[in-house]
C-alpha positions as CSV (number, residue, x, y, z in Angstrom):
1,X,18.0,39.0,-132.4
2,X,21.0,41.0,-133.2
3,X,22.6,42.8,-135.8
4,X,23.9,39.6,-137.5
5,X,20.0,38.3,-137.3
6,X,19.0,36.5,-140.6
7,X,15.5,37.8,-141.3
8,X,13.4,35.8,-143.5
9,X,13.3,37.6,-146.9
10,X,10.2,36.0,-148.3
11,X,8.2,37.2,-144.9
12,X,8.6,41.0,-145.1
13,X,7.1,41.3,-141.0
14,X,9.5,38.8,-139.9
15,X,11.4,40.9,-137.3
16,X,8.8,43.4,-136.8
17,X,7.3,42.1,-133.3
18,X,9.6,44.6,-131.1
19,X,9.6,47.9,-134.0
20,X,8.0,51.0,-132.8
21,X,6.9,52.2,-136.1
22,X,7.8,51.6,-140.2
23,X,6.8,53.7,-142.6
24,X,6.6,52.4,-146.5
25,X,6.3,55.2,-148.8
26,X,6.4,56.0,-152.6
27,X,7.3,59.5,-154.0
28,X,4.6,59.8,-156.7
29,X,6.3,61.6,-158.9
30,X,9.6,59.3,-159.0
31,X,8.0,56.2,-158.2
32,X,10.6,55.7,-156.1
33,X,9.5,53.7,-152.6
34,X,11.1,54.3,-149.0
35,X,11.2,52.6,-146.0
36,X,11.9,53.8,-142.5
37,X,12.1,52.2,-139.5
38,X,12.1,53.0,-136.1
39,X,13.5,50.2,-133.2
40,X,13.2,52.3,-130.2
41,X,12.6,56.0,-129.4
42,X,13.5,54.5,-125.1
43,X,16.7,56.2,-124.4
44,X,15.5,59.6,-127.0
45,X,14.9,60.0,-130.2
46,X,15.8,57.2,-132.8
47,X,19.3,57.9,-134.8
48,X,20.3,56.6,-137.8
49,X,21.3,56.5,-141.2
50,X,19.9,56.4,-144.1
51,X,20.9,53.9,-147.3
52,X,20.4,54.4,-150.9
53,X,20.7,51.1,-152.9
54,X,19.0,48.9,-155.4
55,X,17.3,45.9,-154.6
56,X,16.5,42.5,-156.6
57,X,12.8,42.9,-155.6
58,X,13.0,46.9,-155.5
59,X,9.9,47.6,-157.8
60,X,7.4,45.9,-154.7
61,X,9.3,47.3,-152.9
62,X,10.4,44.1,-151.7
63,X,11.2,42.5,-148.5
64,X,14.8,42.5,-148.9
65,X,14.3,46.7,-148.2
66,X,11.9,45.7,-145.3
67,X,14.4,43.2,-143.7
68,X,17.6,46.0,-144.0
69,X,15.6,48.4,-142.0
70,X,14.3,46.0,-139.3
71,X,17.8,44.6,-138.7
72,X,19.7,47.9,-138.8
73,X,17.8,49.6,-137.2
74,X,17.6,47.6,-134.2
75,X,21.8,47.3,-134.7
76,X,21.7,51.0,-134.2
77,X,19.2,50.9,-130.7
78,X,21.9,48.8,-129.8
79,X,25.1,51.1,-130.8
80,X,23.7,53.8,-129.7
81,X,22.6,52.2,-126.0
82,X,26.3,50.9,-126.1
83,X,28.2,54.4,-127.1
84,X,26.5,56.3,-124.2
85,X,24.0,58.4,-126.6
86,X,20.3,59.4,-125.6
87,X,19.1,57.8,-128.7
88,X,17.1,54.6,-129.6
89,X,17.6,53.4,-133.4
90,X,16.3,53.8,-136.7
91,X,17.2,53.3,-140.3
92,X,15.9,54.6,-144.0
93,X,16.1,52.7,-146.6
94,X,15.4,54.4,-150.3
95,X,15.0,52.3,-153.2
96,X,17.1,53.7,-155.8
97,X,20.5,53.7,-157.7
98,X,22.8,55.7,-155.7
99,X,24.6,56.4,-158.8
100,X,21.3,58.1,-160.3
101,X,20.2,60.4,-157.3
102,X,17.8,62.7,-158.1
103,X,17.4,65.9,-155.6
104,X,13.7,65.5,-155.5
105,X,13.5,61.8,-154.7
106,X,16.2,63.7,-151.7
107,X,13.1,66.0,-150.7
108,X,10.7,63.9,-150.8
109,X,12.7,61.2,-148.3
110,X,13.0,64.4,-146.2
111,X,9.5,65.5,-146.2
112,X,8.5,61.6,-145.0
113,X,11.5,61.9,-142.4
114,X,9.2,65.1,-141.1
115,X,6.5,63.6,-140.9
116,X,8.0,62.0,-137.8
117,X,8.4,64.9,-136.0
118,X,11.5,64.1,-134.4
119,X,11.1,60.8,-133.2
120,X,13.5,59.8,-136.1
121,X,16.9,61.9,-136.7
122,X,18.6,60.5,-140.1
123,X,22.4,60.7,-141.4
124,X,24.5,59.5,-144.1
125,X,25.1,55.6,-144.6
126,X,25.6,53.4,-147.9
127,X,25.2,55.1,-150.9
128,X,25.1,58.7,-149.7
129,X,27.4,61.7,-148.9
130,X,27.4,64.7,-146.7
131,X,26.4,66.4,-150.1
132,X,23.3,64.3,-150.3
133,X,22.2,65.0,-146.6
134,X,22.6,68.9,-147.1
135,X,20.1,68.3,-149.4
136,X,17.4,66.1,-147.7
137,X,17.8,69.1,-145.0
138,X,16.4,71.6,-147.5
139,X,12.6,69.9,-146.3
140,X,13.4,68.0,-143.1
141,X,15.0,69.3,-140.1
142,X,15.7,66.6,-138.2
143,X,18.9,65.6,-140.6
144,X,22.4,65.4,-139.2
145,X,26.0,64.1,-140.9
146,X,25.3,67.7,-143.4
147,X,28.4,69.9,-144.4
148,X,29.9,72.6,-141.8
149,X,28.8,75.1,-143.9
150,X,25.0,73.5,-143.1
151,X,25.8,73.4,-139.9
152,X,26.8,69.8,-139.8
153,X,30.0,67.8,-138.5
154,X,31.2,66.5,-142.3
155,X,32.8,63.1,-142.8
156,X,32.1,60.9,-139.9
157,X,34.2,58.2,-141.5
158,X,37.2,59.7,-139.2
159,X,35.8,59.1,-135.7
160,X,34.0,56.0,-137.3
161,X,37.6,54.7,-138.0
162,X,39.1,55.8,-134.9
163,X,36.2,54.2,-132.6
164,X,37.1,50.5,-134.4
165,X,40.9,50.9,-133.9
166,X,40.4,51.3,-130.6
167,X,38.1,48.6,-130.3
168,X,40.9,46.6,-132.3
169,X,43.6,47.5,-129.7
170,X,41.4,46.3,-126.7
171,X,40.6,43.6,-127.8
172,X,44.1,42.7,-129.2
173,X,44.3,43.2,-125.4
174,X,41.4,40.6,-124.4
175,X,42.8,37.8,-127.1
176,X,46.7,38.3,-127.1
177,X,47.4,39.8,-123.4
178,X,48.5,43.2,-124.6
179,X,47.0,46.4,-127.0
180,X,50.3,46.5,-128.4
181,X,50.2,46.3,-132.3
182,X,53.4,46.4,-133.1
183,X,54.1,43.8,-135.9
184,X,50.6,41.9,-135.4
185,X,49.4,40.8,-139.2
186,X,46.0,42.6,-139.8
187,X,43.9,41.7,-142.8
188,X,41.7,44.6,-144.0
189,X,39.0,44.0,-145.9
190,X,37.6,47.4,-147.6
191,X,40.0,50.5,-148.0
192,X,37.4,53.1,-148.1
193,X,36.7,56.2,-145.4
194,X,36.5,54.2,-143.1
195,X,39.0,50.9,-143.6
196,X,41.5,53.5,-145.2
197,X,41.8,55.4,-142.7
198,X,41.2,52.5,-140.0
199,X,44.6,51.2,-142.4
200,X,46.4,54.3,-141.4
201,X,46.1,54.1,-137.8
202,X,47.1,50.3,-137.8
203,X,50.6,51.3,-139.9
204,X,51.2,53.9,-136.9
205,X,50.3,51.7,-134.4
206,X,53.4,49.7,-136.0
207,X,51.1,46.5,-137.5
208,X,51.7,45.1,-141.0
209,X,48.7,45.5,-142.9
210,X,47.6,43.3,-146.2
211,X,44.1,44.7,-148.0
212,X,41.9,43.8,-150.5
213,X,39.5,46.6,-152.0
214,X,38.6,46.0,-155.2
215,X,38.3,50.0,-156.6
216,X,41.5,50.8,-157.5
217,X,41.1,54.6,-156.5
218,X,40.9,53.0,-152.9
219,X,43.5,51.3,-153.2
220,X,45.9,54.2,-154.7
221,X,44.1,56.6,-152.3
222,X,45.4,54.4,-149.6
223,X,48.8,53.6,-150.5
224,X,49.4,57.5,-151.0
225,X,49.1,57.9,-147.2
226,X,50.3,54.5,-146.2
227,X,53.0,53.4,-148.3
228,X,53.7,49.9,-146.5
229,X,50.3,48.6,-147.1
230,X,50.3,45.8,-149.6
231,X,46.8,45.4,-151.4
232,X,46.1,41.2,-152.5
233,X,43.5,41.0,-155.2
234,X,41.0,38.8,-153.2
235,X,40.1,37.8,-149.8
236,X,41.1,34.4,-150.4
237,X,44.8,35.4,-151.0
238,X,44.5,38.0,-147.9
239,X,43.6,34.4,-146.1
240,X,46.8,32.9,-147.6
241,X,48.5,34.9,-145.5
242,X,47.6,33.9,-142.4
243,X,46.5,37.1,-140.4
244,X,46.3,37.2,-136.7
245,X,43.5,40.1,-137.0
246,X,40.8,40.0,-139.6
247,X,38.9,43.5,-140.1
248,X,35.7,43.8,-142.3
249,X,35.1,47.4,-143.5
250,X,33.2,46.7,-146.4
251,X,29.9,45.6,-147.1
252,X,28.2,43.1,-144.7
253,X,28.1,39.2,-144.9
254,X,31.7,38.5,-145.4
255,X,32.1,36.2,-142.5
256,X,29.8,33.0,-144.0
257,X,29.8,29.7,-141.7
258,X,32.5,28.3,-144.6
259,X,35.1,31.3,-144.2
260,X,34.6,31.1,-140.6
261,X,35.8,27.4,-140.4
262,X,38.8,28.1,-142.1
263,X,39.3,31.7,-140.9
264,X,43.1,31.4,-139.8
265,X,43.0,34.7,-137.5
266,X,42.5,34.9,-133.8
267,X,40.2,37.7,-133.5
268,X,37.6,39.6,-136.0
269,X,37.1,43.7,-135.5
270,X,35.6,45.9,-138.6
271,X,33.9,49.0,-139.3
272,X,31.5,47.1,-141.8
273,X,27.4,46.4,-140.9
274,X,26.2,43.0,-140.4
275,X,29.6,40.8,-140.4
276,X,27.7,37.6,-139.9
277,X,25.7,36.0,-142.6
278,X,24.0,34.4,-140.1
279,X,23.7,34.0,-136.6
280,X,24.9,30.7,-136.3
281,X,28.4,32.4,-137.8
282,X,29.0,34.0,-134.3
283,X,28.9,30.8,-132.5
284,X,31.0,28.9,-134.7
285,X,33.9,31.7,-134.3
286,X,33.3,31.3,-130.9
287,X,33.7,27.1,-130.7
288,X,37.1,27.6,-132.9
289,X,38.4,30.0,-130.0
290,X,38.0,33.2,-132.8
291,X,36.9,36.7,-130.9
292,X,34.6,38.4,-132.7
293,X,34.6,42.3,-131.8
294,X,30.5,43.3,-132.6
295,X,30.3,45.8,-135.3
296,X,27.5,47.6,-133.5
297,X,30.4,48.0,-131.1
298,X,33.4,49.1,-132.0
299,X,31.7,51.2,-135.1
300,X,30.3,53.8,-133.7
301,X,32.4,56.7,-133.7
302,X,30.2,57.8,-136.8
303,X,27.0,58.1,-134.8
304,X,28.4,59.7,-132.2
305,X,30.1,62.3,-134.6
306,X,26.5,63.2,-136.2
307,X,24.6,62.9,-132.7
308,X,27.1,66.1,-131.6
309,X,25.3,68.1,-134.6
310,X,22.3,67.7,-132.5
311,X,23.6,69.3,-129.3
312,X,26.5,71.7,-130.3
313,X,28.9,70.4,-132.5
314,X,31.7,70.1,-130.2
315,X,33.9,67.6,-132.4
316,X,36.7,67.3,-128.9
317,X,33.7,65.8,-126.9
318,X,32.9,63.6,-129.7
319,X,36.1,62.1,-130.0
320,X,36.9,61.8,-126.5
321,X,33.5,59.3,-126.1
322,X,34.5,57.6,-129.6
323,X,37.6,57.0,-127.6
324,X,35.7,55.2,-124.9
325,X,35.0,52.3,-127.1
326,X,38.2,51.2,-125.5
327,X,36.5,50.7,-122.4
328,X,33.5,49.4,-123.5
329,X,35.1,46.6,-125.8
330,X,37.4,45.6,-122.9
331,X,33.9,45.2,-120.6
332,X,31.9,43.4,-123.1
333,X,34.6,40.8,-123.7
334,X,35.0,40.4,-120.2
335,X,31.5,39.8,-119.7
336,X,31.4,37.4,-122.0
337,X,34.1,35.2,-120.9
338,X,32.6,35.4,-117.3
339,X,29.2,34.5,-118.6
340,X,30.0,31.6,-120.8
341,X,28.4,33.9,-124.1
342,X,29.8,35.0,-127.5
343,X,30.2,38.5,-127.4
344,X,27.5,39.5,-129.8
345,X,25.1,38.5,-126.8
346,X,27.4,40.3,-124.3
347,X,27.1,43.6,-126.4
348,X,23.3,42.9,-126.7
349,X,22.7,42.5,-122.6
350,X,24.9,45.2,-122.4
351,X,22.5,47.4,-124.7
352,X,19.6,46.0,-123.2
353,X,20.5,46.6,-119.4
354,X,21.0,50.2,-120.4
355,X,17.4,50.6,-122.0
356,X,15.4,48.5,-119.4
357,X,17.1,50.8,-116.6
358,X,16.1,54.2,-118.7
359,X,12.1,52.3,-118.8
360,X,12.5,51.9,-115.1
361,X,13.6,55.2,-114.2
362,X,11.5,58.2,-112.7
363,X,10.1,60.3,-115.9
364,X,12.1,63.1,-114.4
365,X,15.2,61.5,-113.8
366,X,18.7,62.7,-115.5
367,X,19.1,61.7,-119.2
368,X,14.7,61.0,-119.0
C-alpha cells in the first residue's frame, strides 16, 4: 500500500500489519494526545516529520490521527529508500491547533520523541516551523529541520522545491520527448515555500505558469518574485485553461477519481503529500494516458536537507543528491513503461528492492 493508500478511518489498526512501532500519547497537563509512528528503522534510523493539526475526532484521539501516521510514515520509508538516505520512515502527529502552540505541549512531543532513543529522528511538516523544532530540541535530541543558529539547516522548502522541478523536467522528458520547459502551460496548485518557489524555477525555466492559492499573502508573496505568474481564484478555472502540467503543492487529496477524468493535462508532478484520494485515482490517470510523477518521489529534497543536519550540515552535498531526483524520476518512469505498472508501483518496487537488498546484506557490510 502506498502513499496514496486509503486507510479505513473507522478501523484505527487498519494499515498497521507492516509498522515497527506507534506510540499514542497524551501530555497530562495539556491534554493534548500524540501519535508517532515508525514504518521501518531497515535502511537506519526512521526520518520524518512531524504535523501539528486538528482533527474532527481529535478528543479520542481519533483514527483519522492514527491513519495520517500509518500512511506517511510508510510514504517516508519509501522517500527516503528512493532519495539514497540511510533512513527508514516515521511520522508524528500532534493533536492540536497549530495556530495555538503552546511550548510545553512542544516539550512534551520531544520528551516522547526521546523516549525512542534514536530509532525515530523528527523535522518540520504541516503546521510547524523551524522556530517550533528549535524548541522540541530543548528536551529531545534527536530533532533536525532547527535554525542554523541551533545547529540546523533552516527552511528545507528550497531543496524541497528544487527536488520536484527537477522531477518536473524529467518527466516532461518521459511524457513530451524533451525536459525543455520553455512555454509548456503548468498549473500550480499551492504558492507556498514550496509551490512558490517551485513557481519561480518554472518562470526561469521559461514555462507560463497559472496558480491558485487561496491566502492572498501567497499570492502577493509570489508575484513579487515572479511577476508573469497569473493567480485564477479556483482550481476549476486553473482547469479552464487547459494545462499541459498539473502540480499539487498544497494539501493532499486534490486529485479525486472525478477531477482525474476530466483532468485536461498530460502529466501530474507536486510537492504536496498524498495526491491521490484514493488508490484507485492512480490507475485511472494511468488508463487516460496521464503521468503521474509520485510525490514520495520527486519531494524529497526536504528530507534530504534535514537528514544533512544529522551528519554535517554540508548544504552542497545536499543539493547535489536533491538534484539526483532527475535520475531517479527518469528510472522509475522507465520501469514502469517496461513493466506494464503505474508509476506509484514503480517508485514502490523501487523502494522496496533497495530495503530487501539492505535485509539481505552482511551486518557489516557498507551503509549496515
Amino acid at each position: 500500500m502506498g502513499e496514496g493508500a486509503d486507510i479505513r478511518r473507522d478501523d484505527p489498526w487498519a494499515g498497521f500489519e507492516d509498522h515497527e512501532r506507534v506510540l499514542v500519547a497524551r501530555d497530562p497537563a495539556s491534554g493534548v494526545a500524540m501519535v508517532i509512528a515508525v514504518h521501518s528503522t531497515v535502511l537506519g534510523p526512521a526520518l520524518g516529520g512531524t504535523r501539528m493539526a486538528t482533527y474532527a475526532d481529535s478528543s479520542s484521539p481519533g483514527a483519522s490521527a492514527y491513519a495520517d501516521a500509518l500512511r506517511l510514515s510508510r510514504a517516508m520509508t519509501y522517500k527516503n529508500a528512493l532519495a539514497g538516505l540511510d533512513h527508514g520512515g516515521g511520522k508524528g502527529v500532534i493533536l492540536a491547533d497549530p495556530a495555538r502552540k503552546d511550548p510545553a505541549v512542544l516539550h512534551a512531543y520531544g520528551r516522547l520523541v526521546s523516549t525512542l532513543q534514536g530509532d525515530y529522528v523528527t523535522a518540520g511538516d504541516v503546521g510547524m516551523t523551524v522556530a517550533d523544532m528549535d524548541v522540541i530540541s530543548d528536551t529531545c535530541p534527536w530533532t533536525t529541520g532547527r535554525s542554523p543558529e541551533r545547529g540546523g539547516v533552516g527552511d528545507s522548502g528550497i531543496l524541497t522545491a528544487l527536488g520536484v522541478f527537477r522531477g518536473l523536467q524529467a518527466s516532461a522528458r518521459a511524457v513530451f520527448g524533451t525536459d525543455d520547459l520553455s512555454g509548456r502551460r503548468v498549473g500550480v496548485v499551492g504558492a507556498g515555500k514550496v509551490g512558490g518557489r517551485l513557481i519561480g524555477h518554472l518562470a526561469e525555466a521559461g514555462a507560463e505558469v497559472v496558480a491558485v492559492d487561496p491566502d492572498p499573502g501567497a499570492q502577493e508573496a509570489t508575484a513579487d518574485l515572479v511577476p508573469t505568474v497569473r493567480f485564477v481564484a479556483s482550481v476549476e478555472d486553473l482547469l479552464d485553461w487547459q494545462p499541459e502540467v498539473l502540480s499539487p503543492n498544497a494539501m493532499g487529496g486534490l486529485l479525486t477519481h472525478d477531477l482525474a477524468a476530466r483532468l485536461p493535462a498530460r502529466l501530474v508532478c507536486g510537492g504536496a503529500n498524498n495526491q491521490l484520494a484514493e488508490p484507485a485515482v492512480g490507475d485511472l490517470l494511468a488508463q487516460r494516458g496521464i503521468t503521474y510523477a509520485p510525490d514520495f518521489m520527486v519531494n524529497c529534497g526536504g528530507v534530504i536537507q534535514v537528514a544533512e543536519e544529522l551528519v554535517g550540515g554540508d548544504l552542497d552535498r545536499a543539493r547535489a543528491r536533491t538534484e539526483r531526483v532527475y535520475e531517479t524520476t527518469l528510472r522509475v518512469l522507465e520501469r514502469a513503461a517496461a513493466e506494464g505498472i503505474t508509476p506509484v508501483t514503480a517508485a514502490e518496487r523501487e523502494a522496496v528492492d533497495r530495503i530487501r537488498a539492505a535485509k539481505d546484506a552482511p551486518d557489516d557490510a557498507p551503509g549496515r
